[in-house]
N, C-alpha and C positions, 0 to 999 in steps of 0.2 A: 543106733543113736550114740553118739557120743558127747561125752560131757565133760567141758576143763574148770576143776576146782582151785579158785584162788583167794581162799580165804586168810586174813590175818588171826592172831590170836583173842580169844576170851578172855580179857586180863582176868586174874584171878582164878578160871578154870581150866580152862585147856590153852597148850600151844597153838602154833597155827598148825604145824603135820598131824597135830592130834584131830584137829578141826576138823581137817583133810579125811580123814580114815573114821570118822565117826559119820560125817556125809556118804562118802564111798558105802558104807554098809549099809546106811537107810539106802541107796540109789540100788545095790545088789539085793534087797528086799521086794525091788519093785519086777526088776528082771535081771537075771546074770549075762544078760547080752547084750546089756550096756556097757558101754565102755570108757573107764573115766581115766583122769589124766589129774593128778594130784601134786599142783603149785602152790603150797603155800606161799603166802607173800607176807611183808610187811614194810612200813612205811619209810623206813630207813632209820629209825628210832630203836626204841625198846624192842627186844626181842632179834633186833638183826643178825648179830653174833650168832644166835642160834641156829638162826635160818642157814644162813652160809655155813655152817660146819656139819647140817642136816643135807645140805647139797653136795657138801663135798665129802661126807663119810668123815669129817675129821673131830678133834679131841680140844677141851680146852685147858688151859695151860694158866700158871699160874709165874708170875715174876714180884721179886723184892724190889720195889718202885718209890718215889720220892711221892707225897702228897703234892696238894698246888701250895701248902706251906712247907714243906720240906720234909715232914714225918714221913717216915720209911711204913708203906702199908703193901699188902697182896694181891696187886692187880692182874686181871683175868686179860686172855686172850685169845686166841683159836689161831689151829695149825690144820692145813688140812691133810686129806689122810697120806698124798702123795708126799710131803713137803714141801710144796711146792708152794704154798700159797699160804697169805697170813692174816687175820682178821683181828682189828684193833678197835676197840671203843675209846675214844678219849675221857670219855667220865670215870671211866673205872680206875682211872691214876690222878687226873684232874678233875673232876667234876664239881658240879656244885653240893650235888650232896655227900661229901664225904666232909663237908664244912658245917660246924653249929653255926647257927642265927648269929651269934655275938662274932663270930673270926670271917664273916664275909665281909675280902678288902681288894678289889682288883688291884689296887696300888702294892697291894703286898703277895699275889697269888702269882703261881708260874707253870708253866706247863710241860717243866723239866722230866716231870714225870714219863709225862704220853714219852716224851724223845728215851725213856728208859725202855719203855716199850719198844719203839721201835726199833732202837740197837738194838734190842733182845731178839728179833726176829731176823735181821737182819746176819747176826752172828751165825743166826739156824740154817740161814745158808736160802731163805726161799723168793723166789721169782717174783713176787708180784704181790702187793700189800692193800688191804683193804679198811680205811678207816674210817669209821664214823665219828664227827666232831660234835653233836648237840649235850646240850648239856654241860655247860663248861662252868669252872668257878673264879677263870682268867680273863684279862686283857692285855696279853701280853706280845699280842703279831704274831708268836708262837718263839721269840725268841730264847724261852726257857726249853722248849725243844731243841731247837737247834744247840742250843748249847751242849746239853748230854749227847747230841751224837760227834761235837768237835769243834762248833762255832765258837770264833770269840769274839766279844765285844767289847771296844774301847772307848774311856771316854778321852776328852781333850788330850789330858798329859800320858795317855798312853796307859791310863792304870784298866784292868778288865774289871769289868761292873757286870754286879746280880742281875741274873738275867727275870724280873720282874717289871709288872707293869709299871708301876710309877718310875724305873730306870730308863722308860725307854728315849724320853729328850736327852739324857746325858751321852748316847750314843752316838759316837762321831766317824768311829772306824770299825767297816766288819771284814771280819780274816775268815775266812771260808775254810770248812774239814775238808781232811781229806778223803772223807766219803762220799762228798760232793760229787763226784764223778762218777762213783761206781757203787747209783743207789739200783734195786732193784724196781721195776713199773710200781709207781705208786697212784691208786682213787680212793677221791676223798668223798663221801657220801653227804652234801651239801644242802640242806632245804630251806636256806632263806636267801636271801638277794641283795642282802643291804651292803655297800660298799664298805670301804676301811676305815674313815674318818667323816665328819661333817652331822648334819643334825640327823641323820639318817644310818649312820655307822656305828660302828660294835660301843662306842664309849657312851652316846647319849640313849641310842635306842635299847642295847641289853646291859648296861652299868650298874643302872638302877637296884636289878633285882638283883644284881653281884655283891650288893652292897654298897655302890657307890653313890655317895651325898652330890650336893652340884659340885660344889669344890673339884673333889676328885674326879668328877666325869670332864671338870673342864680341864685338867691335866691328864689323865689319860686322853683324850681326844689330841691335846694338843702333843703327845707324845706320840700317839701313831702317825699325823702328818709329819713330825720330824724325822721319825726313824724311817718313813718310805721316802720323804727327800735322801738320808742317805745310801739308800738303795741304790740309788741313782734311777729307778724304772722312771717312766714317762708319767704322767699324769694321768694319760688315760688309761695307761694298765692299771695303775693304782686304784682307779673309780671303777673296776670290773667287781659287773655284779654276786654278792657271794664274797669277798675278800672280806667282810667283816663279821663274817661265821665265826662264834667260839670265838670272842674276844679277838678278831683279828687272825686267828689259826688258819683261815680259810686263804688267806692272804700268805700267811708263812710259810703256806705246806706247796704252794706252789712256789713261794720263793724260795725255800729253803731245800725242798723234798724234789722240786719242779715233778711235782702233782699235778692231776688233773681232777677238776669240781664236776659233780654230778648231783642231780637228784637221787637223793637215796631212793628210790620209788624205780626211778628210771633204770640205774644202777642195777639196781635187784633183777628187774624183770632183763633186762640184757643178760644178767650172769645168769638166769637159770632156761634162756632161750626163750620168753612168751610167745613171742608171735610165730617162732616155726611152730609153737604146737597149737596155732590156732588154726591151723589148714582142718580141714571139714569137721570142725564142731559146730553143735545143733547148739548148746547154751554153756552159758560159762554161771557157775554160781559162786558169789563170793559173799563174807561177813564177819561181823565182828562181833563184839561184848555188847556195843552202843552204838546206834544209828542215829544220829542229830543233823541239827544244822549245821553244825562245827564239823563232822564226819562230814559232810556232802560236799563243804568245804575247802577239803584236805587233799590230800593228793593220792592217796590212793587209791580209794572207787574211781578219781578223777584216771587217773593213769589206767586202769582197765575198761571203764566205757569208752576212753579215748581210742584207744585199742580195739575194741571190741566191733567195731564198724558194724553190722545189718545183724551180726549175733546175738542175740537176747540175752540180759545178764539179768540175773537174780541175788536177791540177799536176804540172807538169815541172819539174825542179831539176839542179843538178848532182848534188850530195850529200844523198842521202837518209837521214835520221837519225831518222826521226820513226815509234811503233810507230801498228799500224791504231787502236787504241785512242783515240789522241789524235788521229787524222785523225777520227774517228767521234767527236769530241769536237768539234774544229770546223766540221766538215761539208763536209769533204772528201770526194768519192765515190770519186776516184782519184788516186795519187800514183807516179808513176815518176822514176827518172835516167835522164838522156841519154846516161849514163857505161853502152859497152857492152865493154867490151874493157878491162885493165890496161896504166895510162898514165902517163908524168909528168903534175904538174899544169901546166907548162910545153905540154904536147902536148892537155891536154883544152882548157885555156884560146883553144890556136891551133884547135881545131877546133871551136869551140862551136857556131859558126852553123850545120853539118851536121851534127851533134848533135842540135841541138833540133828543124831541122825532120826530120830523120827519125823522132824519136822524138813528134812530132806526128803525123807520119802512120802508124806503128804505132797509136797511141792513138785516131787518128779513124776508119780503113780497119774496124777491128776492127767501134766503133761504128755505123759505117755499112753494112757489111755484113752486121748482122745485126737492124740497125733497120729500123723502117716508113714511116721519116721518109728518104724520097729526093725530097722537090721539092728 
């Protein structure tokens, strides 16, 4: 029997490789000649940086980086163990949470930082960059990036303007770095779909919770459709779905980085190969902290039943919330908690790791006991 584990993390208790290897030991309880394959996965969010440097044996790094107000803070990174490879969160130099309640202003925030991160890896000399953009506390196109690695931007009379959101109508002329040509393969880990501009684009649909009142949603908005006029792209590359990721980032990084957009979900499971190692597996079991509706939702159980074709997938969660109805919606075969006994969540939290893999091994002993499949 063989079995591929693709669980994301227990916020609060375990990682996801931790997830992995507390499962593998309830499945090694059950018989030592089963044979597991331990993917953790995650959604291209929280927790990704980890995963990728868990993939790749690598180390995470720290750089002196500009806030999205300009405060100098220590944003995190990942190198992997070859050099060869580099892993970037844009939250961790821009985000919204390194902002109080009172200083969120997309008209005043900029994403000069991320672009400190990226010259920084870029200096390290490595091939190939991987960045996730959620979580942003910009709307800036990404022009505050660009500018830390060389860009300039001018307005009418020729003078170079702050590269922030509310600057972006005064933009008349862009002078391109000369790193422009010799960036190394850059993917952007992308999960939403909303264009650059319009009622559906980075200024009305995520402004809001940046901090922007209508006022400034309606100058920001009308600041990204100026600054992709002077782009010069067409129209319809402009309206490509995903360019209003992260305040318009999603947009910059291909303009600016000429990046490619990916589902972070999709992203992940290409980098750690899923489907070669779905050739003769009997079941795939994956899970989280919480199974909802919002989870069933989401893209990642989505991306491994989608995947998962005639193989039976299973999950283990903390919190089961979800009726059979919408597991048999997304093609879920079986779902249990590892929650057996009434507990604080303080006490499930500290006992997750025996938790999960016992309730792995209730779920595989059953299986395997009364399957035909015991090589």
């Amino acid at each position: 029997m063989k079995i591929l584990l693709t669980p994301d993390k227990f916020r609060g208790s375990l990682d996801a490789p931790q997830v992995c290897q507390a499962m593998a030991e309830g499945i090694a309880m059950v018989s030592t000649h089963i044979e597991t394959i331990n993917l953790p996965m995650a959604d291209g969010g929280e927790g990704t940086l980890d995963l990728l440097l868990w993939y790749t044996g690598g180390q995470k790094k720290t750089a002196t980086v500009q806030d999205p107000l300009g405060r100098l803070i220590e944003a995190q990174y990942g190198i992997s163990a070859d050099g060869k490879m580099a892993f970037i969160e844009m939250a961790t130099a821009s985000g919204l949470s390194l902002l109080k309640n009172e200083e969120r202003n997309p008209l005043l925030t900029s994403t000069y930082g991320t672009g400190q991160l990226i010259k920084t890896v870029i200096e390290a000399g490595v091939k190939h960059i991987i960045m996730g953009i959620g979580g942003s506390a910009t709307t800036d196109a990404g022009i505050g990036m660009a500018k830390a690695l060389g860009w300039q931007f001018l307005d009418a009379d020729d003078r170079e303007i702050e590269a922030i959101g509310g600057n972006l109508s005064l933009i008349k002329k862009i002078i391109p770095s000369p790193l422009a040509s010799v960036l190394p393969k850059i993917q952007v880990a992308c999960d939403v779909t909303n264009p650059l501009y319009g009622i559906n684009g980075a200024a009305h649909v995520y402004g809001p919770q940046k901090g922007a009142n209508a006022a400034a949603v309606a100058i920001l908005d009308k600041g990204l459709q100026d600054f992709a006029r002077v782009t010069g792209l067409s129209e319809a590359i402009v309206d490509s779905p995903g360019f209003g990721a992260a305040g318009g980032l999603g947009f910059g990084s291909v303009f600016f980085l000429n990046a490619s957009l990916k589902e972070g979900v999709k992203l992940l499971m290409d980098f750690c190969g899923f489907d070669e190692h779905l050739k003769n597996v009997d079941l795939i079991i994956t899970g989280e902290g919480k199974i909802d509706s919002q989870t069933l939702q989401g893209k990642l159980i989505k991306g491994i039943t989608s995947k998962a074709g005639e193989i039976p997938v299973a999950a283990i969660c903390g919190t089961l919330d979800a009726t059979p109805e919408q597991m048999q919606e997304i093609g879920i075969a079986y779902a249990g908690s590892i929650l057996n006994k009434p507990q604080t969540l303080a006490d499930a939290l500290q006992s997750g790791y025996e938790d999960v893999k016992n309730a792995t091994y209730y779920l595989v002993n059953m299986i395997y006991r009364t399957s035909a499949i015991k090589s």
